[in-house]
C-alpha positions, 0 to 999 in steps of 0.5 A: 524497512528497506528496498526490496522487503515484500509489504502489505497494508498493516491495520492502520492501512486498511482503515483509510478510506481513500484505500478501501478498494484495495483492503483485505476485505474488499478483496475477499468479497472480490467482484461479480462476473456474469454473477458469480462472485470472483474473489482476489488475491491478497495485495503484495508489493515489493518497497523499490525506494525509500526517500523522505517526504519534502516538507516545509519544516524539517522537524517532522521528516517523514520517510516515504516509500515507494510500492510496486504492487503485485496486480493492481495497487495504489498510487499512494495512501490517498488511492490513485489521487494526490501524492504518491507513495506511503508512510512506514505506518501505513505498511507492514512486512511480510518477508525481508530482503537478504 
């Protein structure tokens, strides 16, 4: 994965709790207005970097990458609280830059 690829949450994404708000389902039932129910696009995001994660032990470097979401999005995969940005797990693609 590599800057400027168009990403999505992959299953595992859409498993974390801290990310709920955000999962396909959750946009798919959308939000009330007046009483009618107003569904929400799918999340898109567009990766604008790629760096590895600062650890104590060398061993275990995750990368990380950072999102910019199309609409509203999360910070990082801890929702709008904690570290910002995502593990390569957390994402999947849906189109490659050239």
């Amino acid at each position: 994965m590599k800057v400027g690829d168009l990403v999505t949450f992959s299953s595992y994404g859409e498993k974390l709790d801290s990310l709920y708000k955000w999962t396909s389902r959750a946009r798919r039932l959308g939000y009330f207005v007046n009483g009618e129910r107003i569904p929400m696009g799918p999340l898109v995001g567009m990766v604008i970097s790629v760096k590895p994660e600062i650890r104590y032990h060398a061993c275990d470097t995750k990368m990380q990458y950072d999102i910019r979401w199309i609409g509203d999005g999360p910070k990082g995969r801890n929702g709008h609280f904690g570290t910002p940005g995502f593990y390569r797990k957390d994402l999947k693609f849906i189109s490659k830059a050239k």
